[in-house]
Each structure stands twice: as structure tokens, then as C-alpha cells.
C-alpha positions as CSV (number, residue, x, y, z in Angstrom):
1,X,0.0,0.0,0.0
2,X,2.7,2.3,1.2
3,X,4.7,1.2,-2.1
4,X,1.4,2.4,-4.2
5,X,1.0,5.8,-2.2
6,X,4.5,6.5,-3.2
7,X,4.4,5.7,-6.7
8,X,1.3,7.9,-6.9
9,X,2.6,10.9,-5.2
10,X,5.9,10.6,-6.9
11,X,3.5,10.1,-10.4
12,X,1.9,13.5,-9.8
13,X,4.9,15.5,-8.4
14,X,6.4,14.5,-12.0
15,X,3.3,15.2,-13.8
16,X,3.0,19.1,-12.0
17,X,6.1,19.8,-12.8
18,X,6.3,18.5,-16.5
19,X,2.7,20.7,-17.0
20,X,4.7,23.6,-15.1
21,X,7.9,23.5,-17.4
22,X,6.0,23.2,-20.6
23,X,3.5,26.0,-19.6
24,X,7.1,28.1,-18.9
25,X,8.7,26.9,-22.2
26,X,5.4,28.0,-24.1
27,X,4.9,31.5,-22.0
28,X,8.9,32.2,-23.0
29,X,8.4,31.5,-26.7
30,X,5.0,34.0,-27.2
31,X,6.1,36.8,-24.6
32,X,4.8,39.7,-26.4
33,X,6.4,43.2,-28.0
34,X,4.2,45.7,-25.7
35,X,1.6,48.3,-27.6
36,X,2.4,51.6,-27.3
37,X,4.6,53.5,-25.3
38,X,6.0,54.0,-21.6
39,X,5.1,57.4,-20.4
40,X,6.8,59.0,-17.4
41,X,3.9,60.4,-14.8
42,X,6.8,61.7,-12.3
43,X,9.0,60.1,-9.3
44,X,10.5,57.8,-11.4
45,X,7.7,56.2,-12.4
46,X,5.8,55.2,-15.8
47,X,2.8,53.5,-17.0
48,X,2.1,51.7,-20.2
49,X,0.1,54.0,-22.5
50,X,-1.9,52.8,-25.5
51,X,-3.5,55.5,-27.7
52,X,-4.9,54.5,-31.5
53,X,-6.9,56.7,-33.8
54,X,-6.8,60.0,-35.5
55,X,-6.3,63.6,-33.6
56,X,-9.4,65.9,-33.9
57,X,-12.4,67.8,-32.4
58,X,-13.7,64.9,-31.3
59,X,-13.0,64.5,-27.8
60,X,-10.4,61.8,-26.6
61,X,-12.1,58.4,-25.2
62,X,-10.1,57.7,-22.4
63,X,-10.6,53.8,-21.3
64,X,-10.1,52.2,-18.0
65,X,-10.1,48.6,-17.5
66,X,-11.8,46.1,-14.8
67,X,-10.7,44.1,-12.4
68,X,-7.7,42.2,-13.8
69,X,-7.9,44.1,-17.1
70,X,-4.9,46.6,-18.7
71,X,-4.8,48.0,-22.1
72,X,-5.2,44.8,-24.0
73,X,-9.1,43.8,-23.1
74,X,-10.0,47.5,-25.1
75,X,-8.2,46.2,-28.1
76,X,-11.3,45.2,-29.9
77,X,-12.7,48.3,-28.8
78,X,-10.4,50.8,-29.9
79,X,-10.1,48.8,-33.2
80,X,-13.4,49.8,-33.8
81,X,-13.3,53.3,-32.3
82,X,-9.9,53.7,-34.5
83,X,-12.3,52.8,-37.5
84,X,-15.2,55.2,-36.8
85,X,-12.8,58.1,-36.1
86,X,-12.5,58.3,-33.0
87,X,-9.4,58.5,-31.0
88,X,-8.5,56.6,-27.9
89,X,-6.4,55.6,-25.3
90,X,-6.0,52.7,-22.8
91,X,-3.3,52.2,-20.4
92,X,-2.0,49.7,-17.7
93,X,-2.5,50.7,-14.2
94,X,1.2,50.3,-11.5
95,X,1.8,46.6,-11.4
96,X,-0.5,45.5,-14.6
97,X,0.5,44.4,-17.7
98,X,3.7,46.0,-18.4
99,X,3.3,48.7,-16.2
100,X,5.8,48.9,-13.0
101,X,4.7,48.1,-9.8
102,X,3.3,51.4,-7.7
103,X,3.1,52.5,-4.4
104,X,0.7,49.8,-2.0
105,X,-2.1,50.0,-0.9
106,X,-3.2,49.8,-4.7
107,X,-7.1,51.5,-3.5
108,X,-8.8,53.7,-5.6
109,X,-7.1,56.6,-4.2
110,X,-3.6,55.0,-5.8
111,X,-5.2,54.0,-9.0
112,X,-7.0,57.4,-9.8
113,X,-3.9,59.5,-8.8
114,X,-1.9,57.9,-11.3
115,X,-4.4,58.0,-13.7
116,X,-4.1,61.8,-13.1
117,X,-0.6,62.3,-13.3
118,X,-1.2,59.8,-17.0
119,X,-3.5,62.2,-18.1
120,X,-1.7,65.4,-17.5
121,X,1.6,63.2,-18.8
122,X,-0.3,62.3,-22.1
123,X,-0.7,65.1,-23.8
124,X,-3.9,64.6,-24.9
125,X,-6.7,67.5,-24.4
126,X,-9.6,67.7,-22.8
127,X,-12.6,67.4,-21.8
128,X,-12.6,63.7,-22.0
129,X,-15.1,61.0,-22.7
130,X,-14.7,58.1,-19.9
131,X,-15.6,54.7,-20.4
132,X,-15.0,52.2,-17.9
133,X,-16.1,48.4,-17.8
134,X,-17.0,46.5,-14.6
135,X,-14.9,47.2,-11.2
136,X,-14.1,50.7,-13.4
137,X,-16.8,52.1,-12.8
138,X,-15.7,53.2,-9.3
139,X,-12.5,54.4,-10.8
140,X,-15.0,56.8,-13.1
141,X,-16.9,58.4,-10.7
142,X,-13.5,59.2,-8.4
143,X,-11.7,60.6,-11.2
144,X,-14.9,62.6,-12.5
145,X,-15.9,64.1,-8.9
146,X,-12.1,64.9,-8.6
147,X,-11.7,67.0,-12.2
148,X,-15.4,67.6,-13.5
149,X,-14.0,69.9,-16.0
150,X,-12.2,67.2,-17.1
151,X,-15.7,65.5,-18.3
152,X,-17.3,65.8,-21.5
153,X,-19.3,62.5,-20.7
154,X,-19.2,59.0,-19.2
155,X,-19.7,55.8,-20.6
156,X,-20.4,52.0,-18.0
157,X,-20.1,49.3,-19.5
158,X,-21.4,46.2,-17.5
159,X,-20.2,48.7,-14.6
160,X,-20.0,48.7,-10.5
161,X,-21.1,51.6,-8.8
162,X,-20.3,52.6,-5.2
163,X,-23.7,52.5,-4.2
164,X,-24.5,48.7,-5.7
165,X,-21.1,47.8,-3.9
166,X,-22.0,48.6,-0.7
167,X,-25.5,46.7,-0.7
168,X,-26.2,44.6,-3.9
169,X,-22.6,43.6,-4.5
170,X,-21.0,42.8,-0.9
171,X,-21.4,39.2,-1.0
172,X,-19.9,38.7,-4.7
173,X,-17.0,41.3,-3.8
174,X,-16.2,39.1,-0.9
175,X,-16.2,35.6,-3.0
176,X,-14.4,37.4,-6.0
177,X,-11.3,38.7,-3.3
178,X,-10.9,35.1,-1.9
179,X,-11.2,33.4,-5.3
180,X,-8.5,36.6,-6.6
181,X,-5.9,35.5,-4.3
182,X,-5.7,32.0,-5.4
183,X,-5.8,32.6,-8.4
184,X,-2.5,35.2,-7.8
185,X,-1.0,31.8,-6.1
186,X,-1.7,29.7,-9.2
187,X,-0.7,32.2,-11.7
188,X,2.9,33.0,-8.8
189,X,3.6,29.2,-8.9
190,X,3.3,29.0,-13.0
191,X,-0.3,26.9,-13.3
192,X,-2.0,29.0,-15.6
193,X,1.0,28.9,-18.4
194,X,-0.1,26.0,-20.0
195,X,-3.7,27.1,-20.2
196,X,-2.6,31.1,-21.4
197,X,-3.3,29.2,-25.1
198,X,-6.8,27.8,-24.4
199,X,-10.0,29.6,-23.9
200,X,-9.0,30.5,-20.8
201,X,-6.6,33.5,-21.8
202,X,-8.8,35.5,-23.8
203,X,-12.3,35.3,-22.8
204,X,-13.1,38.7,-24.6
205,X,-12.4,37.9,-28.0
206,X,-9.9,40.2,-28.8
207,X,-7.4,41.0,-32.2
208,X,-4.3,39.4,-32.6
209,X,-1.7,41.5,-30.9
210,X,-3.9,42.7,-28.2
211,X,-4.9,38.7,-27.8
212,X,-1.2,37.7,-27.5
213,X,-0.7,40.5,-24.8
214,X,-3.9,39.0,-22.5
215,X,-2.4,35.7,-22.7
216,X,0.6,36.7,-21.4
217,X,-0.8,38.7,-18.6
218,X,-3.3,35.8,-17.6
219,X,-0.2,33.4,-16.5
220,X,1.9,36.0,-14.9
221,X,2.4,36.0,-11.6
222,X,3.3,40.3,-10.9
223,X,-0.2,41.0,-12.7
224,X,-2.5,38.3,-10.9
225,X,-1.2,39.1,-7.7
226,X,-1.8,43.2,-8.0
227,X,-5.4,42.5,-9.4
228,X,-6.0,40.6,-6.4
229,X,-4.5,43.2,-4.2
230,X,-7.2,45.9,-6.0
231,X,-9.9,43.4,-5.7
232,X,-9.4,42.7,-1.6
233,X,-9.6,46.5,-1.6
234,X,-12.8,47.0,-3.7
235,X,-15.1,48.2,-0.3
236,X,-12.0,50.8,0.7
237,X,-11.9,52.0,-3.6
238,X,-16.4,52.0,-3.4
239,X,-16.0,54.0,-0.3
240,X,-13.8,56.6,-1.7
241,X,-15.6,57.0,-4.9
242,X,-18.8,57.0,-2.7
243,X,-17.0,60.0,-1.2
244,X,-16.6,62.5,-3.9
245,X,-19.9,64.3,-5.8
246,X,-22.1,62.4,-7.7
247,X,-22.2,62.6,-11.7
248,X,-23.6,66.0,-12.4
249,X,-26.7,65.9,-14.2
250,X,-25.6,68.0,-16.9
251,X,-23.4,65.3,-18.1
252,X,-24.2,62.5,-21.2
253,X,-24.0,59.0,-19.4
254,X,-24.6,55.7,-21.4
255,X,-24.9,52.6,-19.5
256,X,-23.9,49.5,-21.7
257,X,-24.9,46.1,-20.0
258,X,-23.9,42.4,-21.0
259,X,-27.3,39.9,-20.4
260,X,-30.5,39.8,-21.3
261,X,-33.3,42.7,-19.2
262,X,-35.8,39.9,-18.1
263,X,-35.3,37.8,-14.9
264,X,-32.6,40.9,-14.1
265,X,-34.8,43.9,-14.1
266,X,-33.7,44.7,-10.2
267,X,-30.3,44.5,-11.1
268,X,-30.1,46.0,-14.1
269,X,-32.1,49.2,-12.6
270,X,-29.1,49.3,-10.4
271,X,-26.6,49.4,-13.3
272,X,-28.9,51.8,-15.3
273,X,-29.1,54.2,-12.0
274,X,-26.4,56.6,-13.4
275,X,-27.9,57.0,-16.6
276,X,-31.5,57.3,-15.1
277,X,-30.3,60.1,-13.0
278,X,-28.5,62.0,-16.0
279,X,-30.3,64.5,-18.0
280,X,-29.0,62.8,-21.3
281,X,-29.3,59.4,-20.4
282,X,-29.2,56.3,-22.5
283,X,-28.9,52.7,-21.4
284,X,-28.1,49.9,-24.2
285,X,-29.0,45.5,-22.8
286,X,-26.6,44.1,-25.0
287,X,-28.7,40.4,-24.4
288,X,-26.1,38.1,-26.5
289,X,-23.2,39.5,-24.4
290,X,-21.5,38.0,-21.0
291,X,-19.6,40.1,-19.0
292,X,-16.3,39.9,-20.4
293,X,-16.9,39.3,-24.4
294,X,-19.3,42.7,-23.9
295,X,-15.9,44.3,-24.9
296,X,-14.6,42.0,-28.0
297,X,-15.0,42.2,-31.4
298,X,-18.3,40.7,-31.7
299,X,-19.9,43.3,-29.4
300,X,-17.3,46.4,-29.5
301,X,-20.3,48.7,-31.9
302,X,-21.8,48.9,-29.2
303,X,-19.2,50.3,-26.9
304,X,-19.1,52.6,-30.0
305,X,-22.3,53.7,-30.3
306,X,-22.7,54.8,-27.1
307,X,-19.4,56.7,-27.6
308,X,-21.6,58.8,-30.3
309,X,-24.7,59.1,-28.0
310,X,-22.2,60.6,-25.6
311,X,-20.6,63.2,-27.7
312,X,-23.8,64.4,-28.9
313,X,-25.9,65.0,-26.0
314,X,-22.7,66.8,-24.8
315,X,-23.1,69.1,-28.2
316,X,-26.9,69.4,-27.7
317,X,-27.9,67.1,-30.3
């Protein structure tokens, strides 16, 4: 029996580390040439900056990625905003992607003050149009109540709000930080590098070279183990954002969500809320979308459109 144990245990030790060195040969052989450029926001620091499309009177769509997103999970979407003119730019918060690590704790006070110092870094003019998907959405209504004249208009897709996260959202906030962390040990310890080329890596859907740069991020370690660290503080970043003014009115606000409207309708009034309260106000159930592939190629127009409806109401149309 003892004889069989050992056999068995000394079967699977081989086994784990075979699946760990293959996953480490295949991560070395497809590490990715970074997107865009490396732009200094001060103290020695930089952050990974991706901006596509043509320069003009349009205003700049500024987009800010979810919980263990970076500038590759918008590729679909700025394809598509690059092709209807529009101009936009993503970027990897400190510690993502191929962005240095930051300052802890990585709260929303961290992650919107960088964003600042990006913004003022970029060169890129305001007023802005926002568009943030899922834990984003917090990160949008802390950077808007900080610079409102830094708004031309906001767009949520499949977005938290500070208000859902305190009530609606507490229990799946609490599951989503414990299941975070091991899934930061898994990525630390080199498990998810065989899987980076299955479904698994790219659950939006994106283009080539933004794909190649998901994968990558999906098995490595640095990037897992910050998006936890943002995720276990997601009450502390709701509670700041909770903190500044609410979206003013005045301002467009499109509200994109991934799932069908019936059996939801409680829910998706809560996602709809910002849009409902907003004198220009439109709200967009994408019903063929899940929460993820709501930003990939098959589903980026309507990222898009609501773009448009945004910079119109902000001109009066």
C-alpha cells in the first residue's frame, strides 16, 4: 500500500512539474512586443500607454479597464473606435501588464492618482469622454468628482457603482477577493502557463496582438497578484468614490450592460441608475453579451455607439 502511495505521489509530483515546465517553455516562446509607449507620470515612475486613432475635435475616449484588465481587453474596442474616427487611449495601471509596480495600498485613491498624473503626462486634451467596464466604474466616478472639467461625458459598461457595492454587490465582492488570491498563487507558482493558449486566456475575443498581450498577462504572476490586491480592496476604492460628488446631471451617461433585461430587471435598474439620474441618459442591454466578451470584437459597436450618443448630448444634439 505504502509502495502504491509513493508511486502515486511521486506520479503527480512528475506530472505538476512536466505541466509547469511546458506552460514556462510556451509563456517564453510568445512573450509579447508591448503596444504603445512608456510614459513618465513623475517620481521615477511610468505607466504603459496605448492611444490609437486620428487627432481631432472629437474629444479623446479615455478607457479604464476592470478588475484584472490593462490595455489589451479594449483592443477590440479601440479597433473599432480607430475605424469610426475616433481617438482613444488605454493604459495599464502600476503593477499591470507592463506597467511597474506602484506605491501599495493599490485602493482607488492610488489608482486614480496615477491615472491623473497619465493624463496630464499624455498630452492629450480635454474634456474627455470616460468609459470604464465592470470594477471601473468606481474608478470613473472618483476621477470625474475629482476633475469635473475634465468631463465631456461617461460611458459604464457592465459597470459597479459605489452605491451597488455597498449593498447589492458585498457578498460577490467578498467571493471574488478570496477566489483573486488564489488565483494570484496559481498564476505566482506558473499553473495558468499552459492554459494562457486555451480559452481560458482570452475570454473577450480580442485581435491578434492585443490577444497575445492577454495571454501573457493571464499566466503571470506580478499582474495576478496586484489584481488581487485591487480586488481585496474594492469596499476601501467604493468608499472613496462614494466620497466624492455624484455625476452631475448635466453630463451624457450611457450605461452599456452584458445579459439579457428579463429575470434581471432589479439588477439592471441598479446598473442603469447613473444613466436614469442624468439628463442625457441612455442605457443599451446588449442580451447576446456575457460580461467579459461585452468588450470583444463581436460586441465592440456597441461600446461605439454609445461613444456617439455621448458626444452628442454633450453638443446638444
Amino acid at each position: 500500500m505504502l509502495k502504491f502511495v509513493g508511486r502515486a505521489v511521486a506520479g503527480f509530483a512528475l506530472f505538476f512539474v512536466s505541466f509547469v515546465a511546458v506552460g514556462g517553455v510556451m509563456s517564453a516562446a510568445s512573450h509579447p512586443v508591448p503596444r504603445g509607449t512608456m510614459v513618465d507620470i513623475g517620481e521615477g515612475r511610468t505607466l504603459r500607454l496605448v492611444c490609437e486613432g486620428p487627432a481631432g475635435d472629437r474629444p479623446v475616449v479615455w478607457l479604464e479597464a476592470g478588475a484584472f484588465g490593462f490595455a489589451a481587453d479594449w483592443g477590440a474596442t479601440q479597433q473599432a473606435l480607430t475605424a469610426a474616427g475616433w481617438r482613444s487611449c488605454a493604459y495599464d495601471r502600476a503593477g499591470m501588464g507592463f506597467s511597474p509596480p506602484g506605491p501599495a495600498p493599490r485602493d482607488g485613491l492610488a489608482v486614480v492618482g496615477d491615472f491623473e498624473k497619465l493624463v496630464a503626462a499624455s498630452g492629450e486634451k480635454g474634456p474627455f469622454i470616460l468609459v470604464g467596464h465592470s470594477m471601473a466604474g468606481l474608478r470613473l466616478r472618483e476621477y470625474a468628482g475629482r476633475n469635473p472639467g475634465q468631463v465631456a461625458g461617461l460611458v459604464l459598461v457592465d459597470a459597479a457603482t459605489p452605491e451597488a457595492s455597498n449593498s447589492a454587490m458585498a457578498r460577490f465582492i467578498e467571493a471574488f477577493a478570496t477566489a483573486s488570491k488564489w488565483a494570484a498563487r496559481g498564476a505566482s507558482i506558473g499553473l495558468f502557463k499552459p492554459l494562457a493558449h486555451t480559452p481560458m486566456g482570452d475570454k473577450i475575443g480580442l485581435p491578434p496582438a492585443a490577444k497575445a498581450e492577454k495571454r501573457w498577462a493571464f499566466a503571470n504572476g506580478r499582474h495576478n497578484r496586484t489584481a488581487a490586491q485591487e480586488v481585496v480592496l474594492w469596499p476601501e476604492a467604493a468608499a472613496q468614490a462614494a466620497a466624492v460628488p455624484a455625476y452631475d446631471p448635466a453630463w451624457p451617461v450611457a450605461v452599456v450592460t452584458a445579459g439579457p433585461l428579463k429575470g434581471r430587471e432589479a439588477w439592471k435598474a441598479i446598473q442603469s441608475a447613473p444613466a436614469t439620474a442624468s439628463k442625457h441618459g441612455y442605457v443599451d442591454h446588449v442580451e447576446g453579451a456575457s460580461h467579459t466578451r461585452l468588450l470583444g470584437e463581436g460586441f465592440a459597436g456597441h461600446i461605439v455607439k454609445a461613444v456617439a450618443f455621448v458626444a452628442g448630448a454633450g453638443k446638444g444634439a
